[in-house]
ROTORDREN-359836 format. One record per residue (C-alpha): x, y, z; residue in three letters. Coordinates in steps of 0.02 Angstrom, whole numbers, plus 50000, padded with zeros to 5 digits. Example, Ala and Ser with C-alpha at 12.3 -4.5 7.8 and 13.67 -1.06 7.14 Angstrom:
REM ROTORDREN-359836
506154977550390ALA/506844994750357SER/
This chain:
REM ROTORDREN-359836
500005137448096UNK/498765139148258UNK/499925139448415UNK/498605126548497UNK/499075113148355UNK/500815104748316UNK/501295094048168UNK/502545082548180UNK/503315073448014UNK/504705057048066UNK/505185042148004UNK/504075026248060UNK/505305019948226UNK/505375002248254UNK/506524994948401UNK/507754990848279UNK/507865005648146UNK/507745015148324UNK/509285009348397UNK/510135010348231UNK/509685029048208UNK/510095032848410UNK/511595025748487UNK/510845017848640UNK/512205021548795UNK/512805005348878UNK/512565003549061UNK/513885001349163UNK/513434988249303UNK/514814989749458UNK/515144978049595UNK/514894979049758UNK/516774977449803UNK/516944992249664UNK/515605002349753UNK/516334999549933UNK/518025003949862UNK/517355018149787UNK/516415026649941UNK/518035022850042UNK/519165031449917UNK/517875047749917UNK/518095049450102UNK/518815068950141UNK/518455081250279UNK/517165088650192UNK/516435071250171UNK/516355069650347UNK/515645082750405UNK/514165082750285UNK/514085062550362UNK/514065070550516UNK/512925083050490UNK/511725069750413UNK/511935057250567UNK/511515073650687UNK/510385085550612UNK/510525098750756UNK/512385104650669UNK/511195109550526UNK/509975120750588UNK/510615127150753UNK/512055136750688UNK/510835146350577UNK/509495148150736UNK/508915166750712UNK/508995170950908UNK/508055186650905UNK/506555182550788UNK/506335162250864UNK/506735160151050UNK/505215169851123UNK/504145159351017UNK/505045143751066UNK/504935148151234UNK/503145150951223UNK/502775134851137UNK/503675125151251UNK/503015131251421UNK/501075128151325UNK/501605110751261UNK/502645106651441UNK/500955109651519UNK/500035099251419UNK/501275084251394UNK/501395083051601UNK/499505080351616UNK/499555068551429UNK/500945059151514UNK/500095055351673UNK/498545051651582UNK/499435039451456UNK/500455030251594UNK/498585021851652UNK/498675016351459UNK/500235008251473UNK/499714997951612UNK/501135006151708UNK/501045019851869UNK/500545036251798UNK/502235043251871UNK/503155035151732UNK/502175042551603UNK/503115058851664UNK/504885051051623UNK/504235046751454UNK/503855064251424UNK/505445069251466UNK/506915058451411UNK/506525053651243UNK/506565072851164UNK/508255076351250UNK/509025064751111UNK/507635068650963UNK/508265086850986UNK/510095079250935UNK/509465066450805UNK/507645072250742UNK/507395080450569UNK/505795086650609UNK/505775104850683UNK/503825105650750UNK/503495088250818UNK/503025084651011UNK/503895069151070UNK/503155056451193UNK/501745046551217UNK/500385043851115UNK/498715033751160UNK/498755021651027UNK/500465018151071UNK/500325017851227UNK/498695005151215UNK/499844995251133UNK/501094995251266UNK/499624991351379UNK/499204975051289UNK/501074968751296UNK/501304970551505UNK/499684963851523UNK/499974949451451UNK/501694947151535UNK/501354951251678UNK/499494949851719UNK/498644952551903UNK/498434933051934UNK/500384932251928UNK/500264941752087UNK/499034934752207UNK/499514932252377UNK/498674923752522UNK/498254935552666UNK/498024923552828UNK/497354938052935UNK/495814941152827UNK/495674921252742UNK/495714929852578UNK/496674931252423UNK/497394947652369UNK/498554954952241UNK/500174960252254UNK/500314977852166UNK/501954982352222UNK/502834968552159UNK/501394969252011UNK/501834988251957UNK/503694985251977UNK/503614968851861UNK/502494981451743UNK/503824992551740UNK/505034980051691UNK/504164973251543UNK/503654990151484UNK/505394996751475UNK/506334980451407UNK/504954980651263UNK/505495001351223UNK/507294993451235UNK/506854981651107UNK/505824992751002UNK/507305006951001UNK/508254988950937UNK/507114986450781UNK/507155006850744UNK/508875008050754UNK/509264993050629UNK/507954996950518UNK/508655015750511UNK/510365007950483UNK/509784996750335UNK/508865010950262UNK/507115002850282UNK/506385018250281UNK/505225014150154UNK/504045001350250UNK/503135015250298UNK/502475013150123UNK/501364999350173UNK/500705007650312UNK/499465018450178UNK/498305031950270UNK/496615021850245UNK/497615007650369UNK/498145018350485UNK/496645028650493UNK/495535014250508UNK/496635007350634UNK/496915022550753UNK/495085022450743UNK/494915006750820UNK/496265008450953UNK/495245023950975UNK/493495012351039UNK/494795000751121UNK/495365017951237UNK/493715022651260UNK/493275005651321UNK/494685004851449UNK/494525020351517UNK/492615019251553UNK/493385008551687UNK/494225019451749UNK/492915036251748UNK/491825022651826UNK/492915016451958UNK/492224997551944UNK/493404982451985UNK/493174971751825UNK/494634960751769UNK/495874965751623UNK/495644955251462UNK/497054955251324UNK/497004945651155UNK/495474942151034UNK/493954946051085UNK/494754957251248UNK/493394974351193UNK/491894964551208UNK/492334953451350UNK/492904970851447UNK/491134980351370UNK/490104966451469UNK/491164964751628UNK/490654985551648UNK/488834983151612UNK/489044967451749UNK/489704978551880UNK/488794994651799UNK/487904994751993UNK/489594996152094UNK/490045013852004UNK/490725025852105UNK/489825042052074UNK/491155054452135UNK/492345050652011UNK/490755050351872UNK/490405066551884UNK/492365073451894UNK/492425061751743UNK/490995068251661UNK/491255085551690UNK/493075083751624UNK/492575078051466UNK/491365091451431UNK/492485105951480UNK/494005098651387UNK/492975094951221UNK/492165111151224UNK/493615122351280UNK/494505113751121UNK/493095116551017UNK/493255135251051UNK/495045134751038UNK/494985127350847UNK/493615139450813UNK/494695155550858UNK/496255150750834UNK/496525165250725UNK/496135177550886UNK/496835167151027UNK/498885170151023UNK/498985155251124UNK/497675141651160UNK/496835139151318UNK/497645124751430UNK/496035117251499UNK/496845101351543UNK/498085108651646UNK/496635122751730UNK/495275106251743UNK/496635096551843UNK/497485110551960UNK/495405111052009UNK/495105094352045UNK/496595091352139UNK/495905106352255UNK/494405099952244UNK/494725081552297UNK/496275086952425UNK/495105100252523UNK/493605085952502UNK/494645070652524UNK/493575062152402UNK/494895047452423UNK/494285046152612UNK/492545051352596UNK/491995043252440UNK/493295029452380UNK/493725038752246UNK/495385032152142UNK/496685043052152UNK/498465046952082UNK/499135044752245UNK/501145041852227UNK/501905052952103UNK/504155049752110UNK/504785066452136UNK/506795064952045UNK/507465053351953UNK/507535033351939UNK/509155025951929UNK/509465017451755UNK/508905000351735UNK/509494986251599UNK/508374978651505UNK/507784961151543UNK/508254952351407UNK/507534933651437UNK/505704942451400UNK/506444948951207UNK/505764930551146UNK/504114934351219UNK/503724951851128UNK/504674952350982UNK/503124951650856UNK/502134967550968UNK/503854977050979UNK/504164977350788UNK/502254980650766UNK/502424993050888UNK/504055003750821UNK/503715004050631UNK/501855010450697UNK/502465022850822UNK/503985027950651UNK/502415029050542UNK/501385041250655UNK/502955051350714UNK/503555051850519UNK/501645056050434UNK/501375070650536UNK/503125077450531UNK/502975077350341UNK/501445086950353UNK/502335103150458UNK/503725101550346UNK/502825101850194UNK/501885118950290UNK/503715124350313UNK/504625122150181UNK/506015108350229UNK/506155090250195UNK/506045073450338UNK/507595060250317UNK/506435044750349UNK/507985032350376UNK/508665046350497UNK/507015046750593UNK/507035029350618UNK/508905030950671UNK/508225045550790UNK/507005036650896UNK/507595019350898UNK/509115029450990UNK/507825039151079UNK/506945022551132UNK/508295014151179UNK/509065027951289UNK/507135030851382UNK/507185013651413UNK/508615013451523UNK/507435023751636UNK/506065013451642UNK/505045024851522UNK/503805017051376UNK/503855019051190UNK/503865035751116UNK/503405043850967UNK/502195059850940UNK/500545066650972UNK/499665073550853UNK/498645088051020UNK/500405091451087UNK/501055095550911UNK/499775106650867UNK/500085115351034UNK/501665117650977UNK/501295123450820UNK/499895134050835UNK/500865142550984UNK/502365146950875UNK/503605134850897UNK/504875134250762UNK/506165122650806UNK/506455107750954UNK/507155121051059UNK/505385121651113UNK/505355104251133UNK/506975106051262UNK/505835120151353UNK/504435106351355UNK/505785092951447UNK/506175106551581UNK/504495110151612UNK/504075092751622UNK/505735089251731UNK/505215104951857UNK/503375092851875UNK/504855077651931UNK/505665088252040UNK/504475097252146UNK/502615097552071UNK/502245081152027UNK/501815078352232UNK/500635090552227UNK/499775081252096UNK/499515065152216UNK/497475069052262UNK/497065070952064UNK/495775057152023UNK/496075044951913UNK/494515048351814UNK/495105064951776UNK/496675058651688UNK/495635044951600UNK/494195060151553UNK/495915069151492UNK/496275054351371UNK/494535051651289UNK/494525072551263UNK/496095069451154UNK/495265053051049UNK/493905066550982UNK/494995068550811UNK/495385048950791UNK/493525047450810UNK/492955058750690UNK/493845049150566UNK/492425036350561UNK/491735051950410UNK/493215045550292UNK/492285030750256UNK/490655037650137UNK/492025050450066UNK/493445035250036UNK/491715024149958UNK/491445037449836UNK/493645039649774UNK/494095023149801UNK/493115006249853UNK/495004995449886UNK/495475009449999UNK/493675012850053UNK/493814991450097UNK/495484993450191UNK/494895006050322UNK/493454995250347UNK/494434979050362UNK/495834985350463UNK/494604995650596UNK/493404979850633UNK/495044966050630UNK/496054979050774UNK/494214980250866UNK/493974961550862UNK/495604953750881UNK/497134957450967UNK/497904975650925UNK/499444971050853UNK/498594956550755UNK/497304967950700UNK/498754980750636UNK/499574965750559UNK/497974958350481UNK/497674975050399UNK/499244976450311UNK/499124958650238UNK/497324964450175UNK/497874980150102UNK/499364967950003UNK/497854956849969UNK/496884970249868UNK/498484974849796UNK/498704958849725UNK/496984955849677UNK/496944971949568UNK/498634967249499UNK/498024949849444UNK/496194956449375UNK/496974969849289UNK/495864975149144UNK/496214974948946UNK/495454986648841UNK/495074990148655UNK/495985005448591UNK/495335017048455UNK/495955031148365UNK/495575049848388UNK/495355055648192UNK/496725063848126UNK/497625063448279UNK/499075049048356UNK/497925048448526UNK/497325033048565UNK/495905031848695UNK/494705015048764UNK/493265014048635UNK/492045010848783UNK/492475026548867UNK/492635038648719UNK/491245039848590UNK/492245048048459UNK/493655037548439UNK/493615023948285UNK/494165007348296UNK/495435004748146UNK/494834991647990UNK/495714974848038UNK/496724981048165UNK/496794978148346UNK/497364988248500UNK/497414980748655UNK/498114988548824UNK/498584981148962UNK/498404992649126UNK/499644981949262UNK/501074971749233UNK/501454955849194UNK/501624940949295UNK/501314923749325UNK/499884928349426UNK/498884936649307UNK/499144928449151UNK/497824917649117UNK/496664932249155UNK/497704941949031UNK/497404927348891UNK/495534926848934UNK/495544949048915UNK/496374947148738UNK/495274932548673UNK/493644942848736UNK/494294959948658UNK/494624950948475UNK/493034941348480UNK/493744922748454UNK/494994908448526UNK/496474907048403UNK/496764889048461UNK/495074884048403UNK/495094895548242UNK/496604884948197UNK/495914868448245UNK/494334871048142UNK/495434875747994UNK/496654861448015UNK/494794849848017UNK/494334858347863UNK/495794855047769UNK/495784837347833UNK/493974836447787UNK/494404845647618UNK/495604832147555UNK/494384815947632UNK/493204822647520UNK/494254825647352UNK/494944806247380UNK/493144799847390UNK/492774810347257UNK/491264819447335UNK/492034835747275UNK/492704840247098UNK/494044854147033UNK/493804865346875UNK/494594881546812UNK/493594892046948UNK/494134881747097UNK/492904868747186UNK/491124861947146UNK/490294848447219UNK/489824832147137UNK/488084834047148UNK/488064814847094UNK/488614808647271UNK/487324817147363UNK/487754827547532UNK/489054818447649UNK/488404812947809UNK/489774809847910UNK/489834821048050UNK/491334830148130UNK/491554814648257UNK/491764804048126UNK/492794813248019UNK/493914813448181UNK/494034794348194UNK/494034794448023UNK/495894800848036UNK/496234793648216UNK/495934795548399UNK/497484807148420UNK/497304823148385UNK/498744832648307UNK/498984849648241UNK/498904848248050UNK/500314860347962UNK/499234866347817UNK/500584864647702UNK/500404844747688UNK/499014847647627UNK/498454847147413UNK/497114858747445UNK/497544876547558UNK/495804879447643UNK/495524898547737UNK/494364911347765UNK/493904914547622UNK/493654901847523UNK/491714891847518UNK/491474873747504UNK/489764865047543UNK/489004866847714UNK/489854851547758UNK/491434860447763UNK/491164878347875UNK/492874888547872UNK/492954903948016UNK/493354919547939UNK/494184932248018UNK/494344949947966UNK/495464955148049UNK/497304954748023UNK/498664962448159UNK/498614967048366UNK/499434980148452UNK/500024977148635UNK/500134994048715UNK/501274991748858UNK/501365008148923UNK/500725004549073UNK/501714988449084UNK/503104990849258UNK/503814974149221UNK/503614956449164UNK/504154938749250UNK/504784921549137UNK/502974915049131UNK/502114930649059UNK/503624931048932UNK/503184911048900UNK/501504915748861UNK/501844931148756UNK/502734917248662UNK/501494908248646UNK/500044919548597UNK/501144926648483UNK/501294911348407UNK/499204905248405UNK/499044921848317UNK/500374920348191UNK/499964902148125UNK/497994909848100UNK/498924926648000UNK/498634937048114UNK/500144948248139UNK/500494953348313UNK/501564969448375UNK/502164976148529UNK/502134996548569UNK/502475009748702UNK/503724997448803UNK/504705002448928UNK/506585001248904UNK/506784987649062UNK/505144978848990UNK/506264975948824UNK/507604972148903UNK/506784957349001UNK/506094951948860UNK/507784950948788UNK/508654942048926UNK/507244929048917UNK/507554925148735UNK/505934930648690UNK/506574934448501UNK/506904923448382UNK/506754920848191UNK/504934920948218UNK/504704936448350UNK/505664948248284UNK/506384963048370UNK/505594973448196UNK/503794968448291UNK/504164983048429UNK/503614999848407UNK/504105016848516UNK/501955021448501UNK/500375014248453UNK/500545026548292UNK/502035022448232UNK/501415003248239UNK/499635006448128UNK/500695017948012UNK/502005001947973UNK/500524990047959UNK/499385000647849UNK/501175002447739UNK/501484984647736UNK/499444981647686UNK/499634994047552UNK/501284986247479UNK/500334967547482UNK/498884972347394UNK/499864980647254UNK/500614962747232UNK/499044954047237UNK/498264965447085UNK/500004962947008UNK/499844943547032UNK/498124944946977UNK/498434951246819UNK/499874940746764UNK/498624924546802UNK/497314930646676UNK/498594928346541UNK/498954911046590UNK/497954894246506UNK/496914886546640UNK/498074879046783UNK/498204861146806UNK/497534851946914UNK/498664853947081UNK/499104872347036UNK/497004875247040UNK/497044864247216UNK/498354873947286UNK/497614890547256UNK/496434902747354UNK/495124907447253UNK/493934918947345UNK/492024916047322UNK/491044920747451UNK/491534923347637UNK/490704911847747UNK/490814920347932UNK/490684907348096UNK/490324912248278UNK/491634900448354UNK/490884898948523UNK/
């Protein structure tokens, strides 16, 4: 036999000779008191310490750190990524609505417990933009500038109080980490993991994209240096977009062109970075070069002085004392802080999957959400804002060999040497610079805008979520927009679910393959036989368009097939009372004495009353089908074919109403004879069908079949066996006299087939 063909030679498995030939194993279903009492009685030391190794993944890899062949290269990575995060953190903080010296405490507390708690070995923790924007939106609506307006008698003018504003800022910032660490920490605990699920890549994409514009937008402001309000909530990009072009005339040219300038050096320094990255060992630092010059620059200039130019101006130098949480404001921000933290999980969790995947070792997704809602919660306590990861500083730390968070420690101490006794000499920096440092590090979330002609072409749904999700974040509030896209992407979900397609199956000759007759030319539909798939499950959403797929696949509506044949026989007997028709030994003939009947159908109707009942066709004298001609007063549908398959292989589950109405087009096709089967099921599909007593004398379990194949091979059996009775029966009539006259009525004597487009 040729090795590319098989041949396979079984007996014809049913769902019931199947169970009786293999013993089905019986599940064992335990109880949660049984469960509990069972973890509790497998508790040992060794237990333990693997549950303690889980809860704190450092006890894992640490002890097998290779010293020699890692610590240079962590060392490395972390100096290169401690430079960059101290700039990213100062350029963030203006994000977050908060002074920029904060942003240096959120780049600095948060990895001290991811090293402890983190399972990913490569990722940078601290702020991100997107997060940070976020952030942003929350303190300004809290605490916005008109909360802080003071009277100044000296001058007869109103001005704003941005001590007490900044300090309020700081408050609400680091009570909504507090509350974010909350949500992470429960969500790890409950092993919600998997919500990240719903946050699919087209979202996300599509929404970083459009926090991307709303960055852009607000730090135009701030490369401008105009005084324009701060908008928050629907509408806030477009209402900020014309307050600059309305005070486009007041902008401050100094920091312009250190703005400009910035932007160009940092996009093309990391251009040439990307491009040799395969020469350079390490990658050039231009944000930390570009800002040690322009604080030179604007301290040996005073550009503060000499040209109003916004500056950095107080940097802390140490630490902050801890600070509690103020939890009155948890009401307030509840909705933006669990928005917020499964975001920040998803961003922190996608990109450590993808070094991990590069590295061979696996991310515990409850345990990362354990890790920074502890992370968040302890930052918090000194007044830092929401961490996560960024994807620049990662690939610093990446690309400059970092191979564990012992680079990300070496990153905190760099960072904490800024706190101590650098960050001072960072007070003349311009503002601009920092915000030209930001946009430089949007240039990746931008060029996402190309996944849309590529998603268009794999997918339209996911092609339609980036779309929806970018433009609903652009126009309303971030958080809603976030929000707004999920609920779309469910939408589609559903929509697909509940338009799911049926399809005609035909057979590959000589083969058991089955394939959809419009897609394959050479696959043959099978005489009088029926296979229909269904490509989604099945639930009360969806049936009605799963009723309307069958009834267009088989070509008629068994409700009206039976109706018209219930009429016929009504019709049949009307006219053998009145005579109009007559009986010999070949059947039927008409009385050609009577003339045609002109009674039409509505009449016939009243005729036998305004109800309208269905007509069992055994109460009948006469037995009226397909097959059997009358006069063209009495049209009979015929239908050729004779059995359905239902392939549910692609069937996840079904619900009580789609197992109602299985029942019930079971039973429209039955009382027309036209047997209908069930193949490919699932084990759990079965079994729901059994626990909703969908089998009963007339659905038997016999009408389930493990494939498609072994359902044609029964019915082309049981065909076979019937028409060797029928030519049987047939001959043992020709020996008979001539029937009476209620033997003749109650036959089926086929003369001509009379076929009837029921429409």
């Amino acid at each position: 036999m040729d090795c590319d063909q098989y041949l396979v030679s079984r007996t014809i498995y049913s769902e019931k000779t199947f169970q009786q030939k293999i013993e089905k194993r019986e599940g064992v279903k335990k109880s949660i008191p049984h469960k509990l009492k069972n973890n509790c009685s497998s508790c040992s030391p060794a237990t333990a310490h693997l549950k303690l190794k889980k809860f704190l993944p450092v006890l894992s890899w640490l002890p097998n750190y290779q010293w020699k062949e890692w610590f240079v290269h962590d060392i490395i990575a972390g100096l290169c990524t401690g430079l960059v995060g101290t700039l990213q953190g100062l350029a963030f903080a203006l994000l977050a609505e908060v002074p920029v010296g904060y942003g240096l405490y959120s780049s600095f507390f948060p990895i001290l417990t991811y090293f402890f708690l983190g399972t990913s070995r490569h990722i940078s923790v601290g702020p991100f933009p997107v997060i940070s924007l976020m952030v942003g939106q929350v303190v300004l609506a809290l605490a916005p500038n008109d909360k802080f307006i003071i009277a100044n008698a000296t001058l007869n003018e109103t001005q704003i109080d941005y001590e007490a504003r900044d300090a309020a800022r700081v408050v609400v910032s680091s009570t909504l980490t507090f509350l974010i660490g909350i949500i992470q920490l429960v969500l790890g605990a409950l092993q919600f993991g998997f919500v990240v699920r719903y946050l699919g890549d087209p979202l996300v994409r599509g929404f970083t994209t459009a926090a991307a514009f709303q960055v852009l937008i607000s730090q135009i402001k701030l490369i401008l240096n105009l005084p324009s309000r701060t908008y928050s909530g629907v509408l806030a990009i477009f209402y900020t977009t014309i307050d600059i072009f309305t005070n486009i005339s007041k902008t401050n040219f100094a920091d312009l062109t250190a703005g400009s300038i910035t932007v160009v050096l940092c996009l093309a320094v990391k251009d040439l970075n990307e491009r040799f990255k395969h020469i350079l060992r390490i990658p050039i630092p231009i944000e930390v070069i570009v800002a040690i010059i322009a604080t030179g620059i604007s301290y040996g200039v005073n550009l503060e002085g000499t040209y109003n130019a916004a500056i950095v101006k107080n940097v802390p130098s140490g630490f902050v004392p801890p600070v509690a949480p103020d939890i009155s404001l948890f009401s307030q921000m509840i909705v933006p802080a669990f928005s917020i933290g499964i975001l920040a999980y998803a961003l922190a969790v996608s990109l450590g999957k993808v070094y991990a995947t590069k590295y061979n070792y696996e991310i515990d997704g409850n345990q990362e959400f354990i890790a920074f809602g502890v992370s968040n919660i302890f930052s918090s306590c000194f007044s830092c804002f929401c961490a996560t990861t960024a994807l620049s500083r990662t690939a610093v730390q990446e690309s400059t060999g970092g191979k564990t968070q012992i680079a990300g420690i070496i990153t905190a101490a760099v960072v904490m040497i800024s706190l101590l006794s650098v960050g001072r000499y960072l007070e003349p920096l311009q503002k601009s610079v920092l915000a030209a440092i930001v946009i430089a590090n949007l240039k990746g979330m931008f060029w996402q805008v190309a996944d849309i002609p590529r998603l268009w072409r794999q997918s339209k749904w996911d092609a339609a979520i980036w779309l929806f999700t970018c433009f609903a974040s652009l126009l309303l509030d971030i958080d809603l927009g976030l929000l707004a896209g999920v609920l779309f992407g469910l939408f589609t979900v559903l929509l697909r679910v509940q338009y799911a397609s049926c399809s005609s199956l035909g057979n590959v000759p000589g083969t058991d393959i089955y394939r959809d007759v419009k897609k394959y030319k050479n696959v043959d539909e099978l005489e009088g036989i029926k296979v229909i798939r269904f490509s989604s499950a099945i639930f009360y959403g969806n049936v009605e368009s799963l009723k309307d797929g069958i009834k267009l696949i088989v070509g008629f509506d068994p409700v009206k097939i039976f109706n018209k044949r219930t009429k016929a026989q009504q019709k049949v007997n009307r006219l053998l009372k009145k005579k109009l028709i007559m009986t010999n030994e070949n059947g039927i003939n008409r009385n050609s004495a009577t003339g045609e009947d002109t009674e039409s159908d509505e009449e016939m109707h009243n005729y036998y009353g305004v109800e309208r009942k269905e007509v069992n066709a055994n109460n009948f004298n006469m037995q009226a089908d397909g097959n059997t001609e009358f006069s063209s007063s009495v049209p009979i549908p015929v239908i050729t074919m004779h059995s359905i398959i239902f392939d549910f292989g692609q069937v996840s589950f079904l619900d009580v109403v789609a197992v109602d109405c299985l029942k019930g087009i079971f039973k429209e096709f039955q009382r027309i004879e036209v047997d209908v089967f069930i193949a490919e099921y699932d084990d759990n599909v079965f079994g729901q069908l059994e626990s909703c007593d969908f089998f009963n004398d007339a659905i038997k379990t016999d009408l389930c079949f493990l494939t498609i194949h072994d359902a044609v091979l029964h019915i082309q059996k049981q065909k076979k066996n019937c028409s060797s009775c029928s030519l049987l029966d047939m001959a043992s009539h020709m020996q008979v006299q001539p029937a009476s006259r209620n033997e003749i009525l109650k036959r089926t004597l086929p003369v001509k087939s009379v076929e009837r487009e029921i429409r």
